[in-house]
DSSP file (Angstrom, degrees, kcal/mol; ACC not computed):
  #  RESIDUE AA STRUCTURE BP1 BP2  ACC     N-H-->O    O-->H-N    N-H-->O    O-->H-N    TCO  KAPPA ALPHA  PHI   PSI    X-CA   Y-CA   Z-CA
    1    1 A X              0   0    0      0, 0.0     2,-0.2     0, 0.0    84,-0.0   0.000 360.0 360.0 360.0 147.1    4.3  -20.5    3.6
    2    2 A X        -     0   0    0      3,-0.0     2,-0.3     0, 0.0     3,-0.1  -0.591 360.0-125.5-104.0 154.0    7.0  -17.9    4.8
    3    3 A X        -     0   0    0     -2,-0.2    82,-0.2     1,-0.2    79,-0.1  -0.832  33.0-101.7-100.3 146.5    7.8  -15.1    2.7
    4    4 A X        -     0   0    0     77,-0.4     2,-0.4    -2,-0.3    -1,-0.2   0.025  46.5-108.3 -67.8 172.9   11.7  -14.7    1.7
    5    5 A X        -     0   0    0     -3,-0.1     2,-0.4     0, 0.0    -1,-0.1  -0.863  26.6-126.2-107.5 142.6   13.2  -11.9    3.9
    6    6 A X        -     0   0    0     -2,-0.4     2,-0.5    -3,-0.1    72,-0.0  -0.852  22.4-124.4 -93.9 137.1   14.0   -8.6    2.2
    7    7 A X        -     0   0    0     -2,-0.4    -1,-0.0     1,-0.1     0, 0.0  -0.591  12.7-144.3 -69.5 112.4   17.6   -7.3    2.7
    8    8 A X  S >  S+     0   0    0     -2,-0.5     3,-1.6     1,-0.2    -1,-0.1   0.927  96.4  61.4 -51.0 -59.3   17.7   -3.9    4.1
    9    9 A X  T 3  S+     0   0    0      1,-0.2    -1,-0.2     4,-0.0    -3,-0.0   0.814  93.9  63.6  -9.9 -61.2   20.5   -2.8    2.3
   10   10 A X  T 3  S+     0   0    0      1,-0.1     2,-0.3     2,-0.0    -1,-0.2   0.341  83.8  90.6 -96.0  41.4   18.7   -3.4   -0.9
   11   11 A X    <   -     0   0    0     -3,-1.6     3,-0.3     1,-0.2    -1,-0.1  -0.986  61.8-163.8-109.6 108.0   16.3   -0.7    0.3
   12   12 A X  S    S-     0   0    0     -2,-0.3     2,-0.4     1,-0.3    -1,-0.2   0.951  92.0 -13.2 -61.0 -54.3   17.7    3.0   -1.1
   13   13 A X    >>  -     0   0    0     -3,-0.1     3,-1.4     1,-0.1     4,-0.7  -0.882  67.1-153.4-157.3 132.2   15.2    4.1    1.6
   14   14 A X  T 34 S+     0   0    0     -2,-0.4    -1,-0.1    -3,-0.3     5,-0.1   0.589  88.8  71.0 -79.1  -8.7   12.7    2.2    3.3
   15   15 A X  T 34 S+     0   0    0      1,-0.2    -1,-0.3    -4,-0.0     5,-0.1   0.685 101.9  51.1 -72.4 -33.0   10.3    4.7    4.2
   16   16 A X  T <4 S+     0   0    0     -3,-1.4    57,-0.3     3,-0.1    -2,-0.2   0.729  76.5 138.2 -89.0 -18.1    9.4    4.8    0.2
   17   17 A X    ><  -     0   0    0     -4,-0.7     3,-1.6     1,-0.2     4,-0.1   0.042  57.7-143.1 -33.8 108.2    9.0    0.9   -0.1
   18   18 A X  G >  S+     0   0    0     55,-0.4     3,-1.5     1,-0.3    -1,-0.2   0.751  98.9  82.2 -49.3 -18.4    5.9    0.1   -2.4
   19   19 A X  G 3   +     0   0    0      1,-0.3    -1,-0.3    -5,-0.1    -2,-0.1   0.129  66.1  76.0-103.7  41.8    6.0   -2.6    0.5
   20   20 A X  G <  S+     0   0    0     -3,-1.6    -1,-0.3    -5,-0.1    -2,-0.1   0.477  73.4  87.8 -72.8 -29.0    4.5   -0.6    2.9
   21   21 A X  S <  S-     0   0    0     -3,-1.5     5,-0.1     1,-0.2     4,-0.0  -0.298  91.7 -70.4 -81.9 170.1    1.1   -1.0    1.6
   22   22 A X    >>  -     0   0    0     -2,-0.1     4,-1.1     1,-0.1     3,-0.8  -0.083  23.3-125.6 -75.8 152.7   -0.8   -4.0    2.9
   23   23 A X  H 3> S+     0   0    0      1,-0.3     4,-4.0     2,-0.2     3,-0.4   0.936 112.3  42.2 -50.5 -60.0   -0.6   -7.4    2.5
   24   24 A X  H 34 S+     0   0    0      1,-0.3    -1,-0.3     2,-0.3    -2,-0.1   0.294 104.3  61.4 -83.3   8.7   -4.0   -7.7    1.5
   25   25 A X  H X> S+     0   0    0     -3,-0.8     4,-2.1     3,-0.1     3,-1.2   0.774 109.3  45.8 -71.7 -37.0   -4.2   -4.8   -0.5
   26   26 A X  H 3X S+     0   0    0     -4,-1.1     4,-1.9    -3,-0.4    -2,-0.3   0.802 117.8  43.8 -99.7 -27.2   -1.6   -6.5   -2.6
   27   27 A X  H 3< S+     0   0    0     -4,-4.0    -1,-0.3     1,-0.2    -3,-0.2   0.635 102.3  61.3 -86.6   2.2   -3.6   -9.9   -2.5
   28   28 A X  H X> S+     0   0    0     -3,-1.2     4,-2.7    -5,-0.3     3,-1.9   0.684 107.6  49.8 -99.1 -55.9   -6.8   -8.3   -3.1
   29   29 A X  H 3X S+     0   0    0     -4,-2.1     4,-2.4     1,-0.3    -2,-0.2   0.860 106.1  55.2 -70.3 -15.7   -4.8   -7.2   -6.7
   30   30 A X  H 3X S+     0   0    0     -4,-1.9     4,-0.8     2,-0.2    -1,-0.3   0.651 106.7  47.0 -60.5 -28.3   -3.8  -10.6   -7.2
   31   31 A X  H <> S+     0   0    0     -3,-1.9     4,-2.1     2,-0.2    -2,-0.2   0.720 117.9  45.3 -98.2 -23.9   -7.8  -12.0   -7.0
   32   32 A X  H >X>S+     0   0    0     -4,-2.7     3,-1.9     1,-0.2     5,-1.0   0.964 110.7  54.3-100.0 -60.8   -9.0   -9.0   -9.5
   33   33 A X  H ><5S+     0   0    0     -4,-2.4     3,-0.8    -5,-0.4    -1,-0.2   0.906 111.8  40.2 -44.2 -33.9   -6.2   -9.6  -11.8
   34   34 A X  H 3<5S+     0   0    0     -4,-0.8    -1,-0.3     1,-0.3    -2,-0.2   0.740 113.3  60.4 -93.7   1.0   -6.9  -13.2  -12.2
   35   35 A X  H <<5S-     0   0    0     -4,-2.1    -1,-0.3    -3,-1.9    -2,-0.2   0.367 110.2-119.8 -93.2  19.0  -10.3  -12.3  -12.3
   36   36 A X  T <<5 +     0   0    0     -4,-0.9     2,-0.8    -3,-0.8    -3,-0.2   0.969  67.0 139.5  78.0  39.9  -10.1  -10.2  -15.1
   37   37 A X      < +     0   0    0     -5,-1.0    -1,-0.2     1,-0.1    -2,-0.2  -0.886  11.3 157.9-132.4 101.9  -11.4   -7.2  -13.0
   38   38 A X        +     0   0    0     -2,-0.8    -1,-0.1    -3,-0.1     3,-0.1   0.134  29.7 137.4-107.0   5.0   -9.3   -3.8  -14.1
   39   39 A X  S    S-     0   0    0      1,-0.1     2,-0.4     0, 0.0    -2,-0.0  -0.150  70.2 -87.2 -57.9 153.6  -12.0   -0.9  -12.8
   40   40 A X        -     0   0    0      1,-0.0     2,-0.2     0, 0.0    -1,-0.1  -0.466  61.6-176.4 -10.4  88.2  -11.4    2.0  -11.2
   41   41 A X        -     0   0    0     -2,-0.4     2,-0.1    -3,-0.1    -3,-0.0  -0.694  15.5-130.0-122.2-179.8  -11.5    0.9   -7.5
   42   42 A X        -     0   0    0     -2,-0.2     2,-0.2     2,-0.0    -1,-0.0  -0.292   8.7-166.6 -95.9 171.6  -11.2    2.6   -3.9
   43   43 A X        -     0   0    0     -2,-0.1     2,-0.4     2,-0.0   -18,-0.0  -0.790  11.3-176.7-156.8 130.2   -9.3    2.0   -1.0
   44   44 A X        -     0   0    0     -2,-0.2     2,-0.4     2,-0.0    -2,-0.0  -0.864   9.9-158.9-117.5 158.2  -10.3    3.9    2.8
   45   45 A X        +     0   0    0     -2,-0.4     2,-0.2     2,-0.0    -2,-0.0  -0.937  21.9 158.2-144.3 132.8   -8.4    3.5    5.7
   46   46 A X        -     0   0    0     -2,-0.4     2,-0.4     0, 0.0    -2,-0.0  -0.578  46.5-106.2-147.8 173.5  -10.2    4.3    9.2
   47   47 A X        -     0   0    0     -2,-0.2     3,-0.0     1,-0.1    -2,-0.0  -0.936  28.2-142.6-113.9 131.4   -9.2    3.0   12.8
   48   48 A X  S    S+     0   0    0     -2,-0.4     2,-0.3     1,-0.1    -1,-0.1   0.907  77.7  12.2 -51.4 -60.9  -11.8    0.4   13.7
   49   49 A X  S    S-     0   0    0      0, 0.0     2,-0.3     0, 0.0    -1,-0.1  -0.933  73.9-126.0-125.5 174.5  -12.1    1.3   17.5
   50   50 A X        -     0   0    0     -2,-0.3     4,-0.2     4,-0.2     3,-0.1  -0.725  44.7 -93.8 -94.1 134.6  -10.8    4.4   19.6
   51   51 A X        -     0   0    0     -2,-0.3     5,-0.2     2,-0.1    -1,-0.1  -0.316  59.6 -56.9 -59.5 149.9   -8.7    3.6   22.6
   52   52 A X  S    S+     0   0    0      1,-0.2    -1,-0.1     3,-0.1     3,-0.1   0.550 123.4   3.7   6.7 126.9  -10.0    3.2   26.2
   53   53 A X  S    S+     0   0    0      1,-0.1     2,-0.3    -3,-0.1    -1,-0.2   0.825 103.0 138.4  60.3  21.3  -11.7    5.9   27.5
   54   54 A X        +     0   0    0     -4,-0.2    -4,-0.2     1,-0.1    -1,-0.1  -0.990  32.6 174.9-134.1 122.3  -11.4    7.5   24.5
   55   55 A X        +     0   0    0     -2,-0.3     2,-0.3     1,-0.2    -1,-0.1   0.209  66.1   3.3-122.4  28.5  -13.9    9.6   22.5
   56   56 A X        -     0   0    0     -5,-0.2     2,-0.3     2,-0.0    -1,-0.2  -0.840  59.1-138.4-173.6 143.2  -12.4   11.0   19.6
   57   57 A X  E     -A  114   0A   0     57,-1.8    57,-0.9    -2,-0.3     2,-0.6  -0.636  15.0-126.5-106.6-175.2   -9.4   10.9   18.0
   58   58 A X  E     -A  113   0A   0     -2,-0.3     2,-0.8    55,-0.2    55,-0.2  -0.924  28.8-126.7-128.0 122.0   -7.1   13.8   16.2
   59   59 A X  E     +A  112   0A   0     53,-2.8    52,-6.1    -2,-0.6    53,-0.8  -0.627  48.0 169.5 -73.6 112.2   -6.0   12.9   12.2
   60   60 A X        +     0   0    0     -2,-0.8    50,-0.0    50,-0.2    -1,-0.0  -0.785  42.2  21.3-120.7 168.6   -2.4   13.3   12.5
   61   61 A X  S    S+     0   0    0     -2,-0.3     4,-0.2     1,-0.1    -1,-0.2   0.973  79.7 125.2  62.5  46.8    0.7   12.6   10.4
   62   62 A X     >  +     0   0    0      1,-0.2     4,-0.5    -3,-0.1     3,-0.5   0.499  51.9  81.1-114.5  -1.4   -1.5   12.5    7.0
   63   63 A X  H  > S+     0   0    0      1,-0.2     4,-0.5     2,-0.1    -1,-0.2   0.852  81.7  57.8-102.1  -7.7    0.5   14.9    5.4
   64   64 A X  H  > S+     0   0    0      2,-0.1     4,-1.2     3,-0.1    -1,-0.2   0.747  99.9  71.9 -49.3 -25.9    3.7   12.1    4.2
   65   65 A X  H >> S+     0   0    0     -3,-0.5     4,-1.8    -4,-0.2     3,-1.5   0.954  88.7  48.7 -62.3 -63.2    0.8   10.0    2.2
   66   66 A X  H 3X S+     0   0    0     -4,-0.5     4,-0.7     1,-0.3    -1,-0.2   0.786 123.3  32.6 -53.1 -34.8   -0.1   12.1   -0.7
   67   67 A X  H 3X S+     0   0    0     -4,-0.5     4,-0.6     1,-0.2     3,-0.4   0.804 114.9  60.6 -90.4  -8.8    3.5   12.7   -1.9
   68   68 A X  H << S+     0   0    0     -3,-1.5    -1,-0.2    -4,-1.2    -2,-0.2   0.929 115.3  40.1 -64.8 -41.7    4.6    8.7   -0.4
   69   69 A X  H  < S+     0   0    0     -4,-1.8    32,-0.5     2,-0.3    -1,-0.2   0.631 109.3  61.1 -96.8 -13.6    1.8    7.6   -3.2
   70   70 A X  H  < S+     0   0    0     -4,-0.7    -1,-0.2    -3,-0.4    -2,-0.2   0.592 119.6  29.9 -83.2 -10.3    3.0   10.5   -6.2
   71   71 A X  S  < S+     0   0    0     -4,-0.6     2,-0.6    29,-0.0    -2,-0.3   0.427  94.2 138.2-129.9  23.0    6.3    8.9   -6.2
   72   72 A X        +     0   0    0     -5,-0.1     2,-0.3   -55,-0.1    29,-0.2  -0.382  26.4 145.4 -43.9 108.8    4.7    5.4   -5.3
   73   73 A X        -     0   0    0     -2,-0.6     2,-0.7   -57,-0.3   -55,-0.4  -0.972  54.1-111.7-160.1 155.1    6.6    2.3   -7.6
   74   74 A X        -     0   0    0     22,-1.0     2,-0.3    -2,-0.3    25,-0.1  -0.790  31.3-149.5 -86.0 134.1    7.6   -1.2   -7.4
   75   75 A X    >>  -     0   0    0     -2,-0.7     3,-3.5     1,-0.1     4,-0.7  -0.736  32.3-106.4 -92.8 121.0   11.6   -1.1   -7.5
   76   76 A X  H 3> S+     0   0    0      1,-0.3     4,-2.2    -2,-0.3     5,-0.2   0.801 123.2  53.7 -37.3 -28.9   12.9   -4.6   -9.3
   77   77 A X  H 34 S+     0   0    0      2,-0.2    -1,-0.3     3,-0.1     4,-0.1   0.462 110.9  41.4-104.6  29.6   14.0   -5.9   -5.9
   78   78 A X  H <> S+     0   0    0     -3,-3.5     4,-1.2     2,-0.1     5,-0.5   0.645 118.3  50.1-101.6 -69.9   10.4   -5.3   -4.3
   79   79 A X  H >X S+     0   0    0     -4,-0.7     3,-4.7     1,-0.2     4,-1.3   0.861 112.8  45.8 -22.1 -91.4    9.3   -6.7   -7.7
   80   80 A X  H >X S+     0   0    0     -4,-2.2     4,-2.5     1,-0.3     3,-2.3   0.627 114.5  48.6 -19.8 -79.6   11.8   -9.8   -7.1
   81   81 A X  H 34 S+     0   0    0      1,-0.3   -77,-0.4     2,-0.3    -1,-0.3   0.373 108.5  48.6 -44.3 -28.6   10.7  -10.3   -3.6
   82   82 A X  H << S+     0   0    0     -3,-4.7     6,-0.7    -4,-1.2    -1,-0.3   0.272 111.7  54.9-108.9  -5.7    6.9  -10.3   -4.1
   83   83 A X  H X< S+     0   0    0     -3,-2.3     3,-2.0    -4,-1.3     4,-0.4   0.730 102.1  56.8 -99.5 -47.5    7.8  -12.9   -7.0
   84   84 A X  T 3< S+     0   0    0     -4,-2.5    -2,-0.2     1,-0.3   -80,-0.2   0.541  91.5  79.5 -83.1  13.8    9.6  -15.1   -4.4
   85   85 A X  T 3  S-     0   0    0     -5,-0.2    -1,-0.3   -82,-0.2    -2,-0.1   0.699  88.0-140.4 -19.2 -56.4    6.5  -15.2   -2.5
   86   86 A X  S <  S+     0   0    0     -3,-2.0    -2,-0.1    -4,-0.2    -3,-0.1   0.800  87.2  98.4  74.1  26.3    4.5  -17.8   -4.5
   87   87 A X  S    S+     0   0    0     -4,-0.4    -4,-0.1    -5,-0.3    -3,-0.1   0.767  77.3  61.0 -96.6 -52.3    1.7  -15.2   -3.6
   88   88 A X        -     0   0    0     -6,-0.7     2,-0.3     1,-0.1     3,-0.1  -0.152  69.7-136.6 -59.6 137.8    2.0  -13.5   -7.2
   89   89 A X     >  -     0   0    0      1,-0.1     4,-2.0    -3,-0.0     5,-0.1  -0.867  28.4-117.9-106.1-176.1    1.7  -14.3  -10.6
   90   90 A X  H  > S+     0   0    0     -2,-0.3     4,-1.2     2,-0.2     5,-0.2   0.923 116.2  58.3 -73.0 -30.7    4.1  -13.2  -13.2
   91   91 A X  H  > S+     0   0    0      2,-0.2     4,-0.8     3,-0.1     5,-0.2   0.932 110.5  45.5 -45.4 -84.2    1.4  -11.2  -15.0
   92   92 A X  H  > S+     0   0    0      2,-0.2     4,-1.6     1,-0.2     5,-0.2   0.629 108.2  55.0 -34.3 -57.9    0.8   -9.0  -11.5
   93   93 A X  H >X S+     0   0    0     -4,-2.0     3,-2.0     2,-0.2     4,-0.6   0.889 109.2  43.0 -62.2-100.8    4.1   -8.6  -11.0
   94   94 A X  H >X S+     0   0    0     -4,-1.2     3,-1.2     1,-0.3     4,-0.9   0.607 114.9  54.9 -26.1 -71.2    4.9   -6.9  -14.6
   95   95 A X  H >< S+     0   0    0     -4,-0.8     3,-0.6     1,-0.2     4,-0.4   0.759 107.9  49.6 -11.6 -60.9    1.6   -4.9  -14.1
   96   96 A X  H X< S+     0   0    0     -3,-2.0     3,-1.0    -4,-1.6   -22,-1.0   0.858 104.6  54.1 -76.5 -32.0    3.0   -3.7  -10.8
   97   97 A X  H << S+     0   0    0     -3,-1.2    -1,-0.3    -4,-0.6    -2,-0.2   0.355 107.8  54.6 -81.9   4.9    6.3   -2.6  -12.2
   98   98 A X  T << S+     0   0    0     -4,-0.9    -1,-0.3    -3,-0.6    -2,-0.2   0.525  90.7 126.4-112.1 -12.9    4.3   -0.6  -14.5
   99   99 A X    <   +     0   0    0     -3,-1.0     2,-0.2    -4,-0.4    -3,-0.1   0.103  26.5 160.4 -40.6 142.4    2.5    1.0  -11.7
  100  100 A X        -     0   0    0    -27,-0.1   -27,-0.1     0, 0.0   -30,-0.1  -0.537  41.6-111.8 179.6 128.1    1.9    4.7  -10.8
  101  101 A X        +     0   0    0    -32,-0.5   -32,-0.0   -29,-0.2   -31,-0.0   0.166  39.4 162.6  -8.0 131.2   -0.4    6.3   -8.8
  102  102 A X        +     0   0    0      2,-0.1    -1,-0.1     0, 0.0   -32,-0.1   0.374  43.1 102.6-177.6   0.9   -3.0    8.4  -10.7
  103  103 A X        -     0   0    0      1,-0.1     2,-0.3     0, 0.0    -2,-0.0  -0.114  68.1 -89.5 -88.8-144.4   -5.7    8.8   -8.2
  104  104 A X        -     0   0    0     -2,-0.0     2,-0.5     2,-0.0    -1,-0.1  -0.819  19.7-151.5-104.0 153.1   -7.3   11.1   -5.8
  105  105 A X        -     0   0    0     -2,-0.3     2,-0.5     2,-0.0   -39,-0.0  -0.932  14.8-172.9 -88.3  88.5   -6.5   11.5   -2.0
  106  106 A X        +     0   0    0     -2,-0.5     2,-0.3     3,-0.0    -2,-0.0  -0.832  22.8 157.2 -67.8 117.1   -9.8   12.7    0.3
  107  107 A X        -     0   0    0     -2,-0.5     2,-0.3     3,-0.0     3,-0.1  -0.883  45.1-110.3-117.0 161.2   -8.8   13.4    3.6
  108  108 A X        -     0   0    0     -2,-0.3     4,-0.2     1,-0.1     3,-0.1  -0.882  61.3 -85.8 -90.9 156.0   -9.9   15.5    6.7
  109  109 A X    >   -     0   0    0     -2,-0.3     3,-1.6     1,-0.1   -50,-0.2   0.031  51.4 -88.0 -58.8 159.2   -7.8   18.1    7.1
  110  110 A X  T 3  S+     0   0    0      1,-0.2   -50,-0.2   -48,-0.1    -1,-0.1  -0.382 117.2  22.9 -53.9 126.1   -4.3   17.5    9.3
  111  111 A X  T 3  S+     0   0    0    -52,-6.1     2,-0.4     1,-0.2    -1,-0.2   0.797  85.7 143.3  78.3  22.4   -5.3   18.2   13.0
  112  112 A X  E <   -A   59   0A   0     -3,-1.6   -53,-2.8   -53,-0.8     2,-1.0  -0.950  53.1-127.8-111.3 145.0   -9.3   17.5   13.0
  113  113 A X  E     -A   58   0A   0     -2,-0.4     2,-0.3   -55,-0.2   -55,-0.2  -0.757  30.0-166.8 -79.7 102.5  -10.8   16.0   15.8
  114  114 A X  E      A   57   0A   0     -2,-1.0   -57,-1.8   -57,-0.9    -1,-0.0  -0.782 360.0 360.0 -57.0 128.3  -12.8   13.0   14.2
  115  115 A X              0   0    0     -2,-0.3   -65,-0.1   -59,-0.2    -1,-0.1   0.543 360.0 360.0 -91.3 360.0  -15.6   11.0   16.6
């Protein structure tokens, strides 16, 4: 199934789009809402491998997340969009348009060499 196309235009700015976060985060909240599963939970994000020839990489550009996720919300025409999926149900979708952020961020600091 194709997902409807979002109109650019009816993005104030696109960079802030709740629909930045992964498909499969967002289908992952779809399987624990309809299973009745509302805990605390986690989410990490790591690079699986390093490029070529490559033995380390440097965490850069981390410092847009924390405030991208304080002002994190679904906007009615994200909401809409994610509805005209067929992915959703209409419970998730209200849930999400009740959303706001409210955990913690762990990072390594901006500019450490990770192996």
């Amino acid at each position: 199934m194709n997902a409807p196309e979002l109109c650019v235009r009816d993005v104030s700015d696109p960079a802030q789009s709740a629909l930045l976060a992964d498909l499969y985060q967002l289908t992952m909240l779809q399987a624990y809402d309809a299973a009745g599963m509302n805990a605390q939970a986690s989410f990490q994000l790591f690079c699986r491998r390093l490029p070529a020839r490559r033995g380390f990489i440097m965490a850069a550009g981390l410092e847009p997340a924390p405030a991208w996720l304080e002002s994190l919300q679904f906007r009615p025409h994200e909401l809409n969009w994610l509805a005209n999926t067929g992915r959703f149900s209409q419970s998730l979708i209200k849930k999400l348009g009740d959303f706001r952020f409210t955990g913690e961020v762990c990072a390594v600091p901006e500019g450490t060499v990770v192996f």
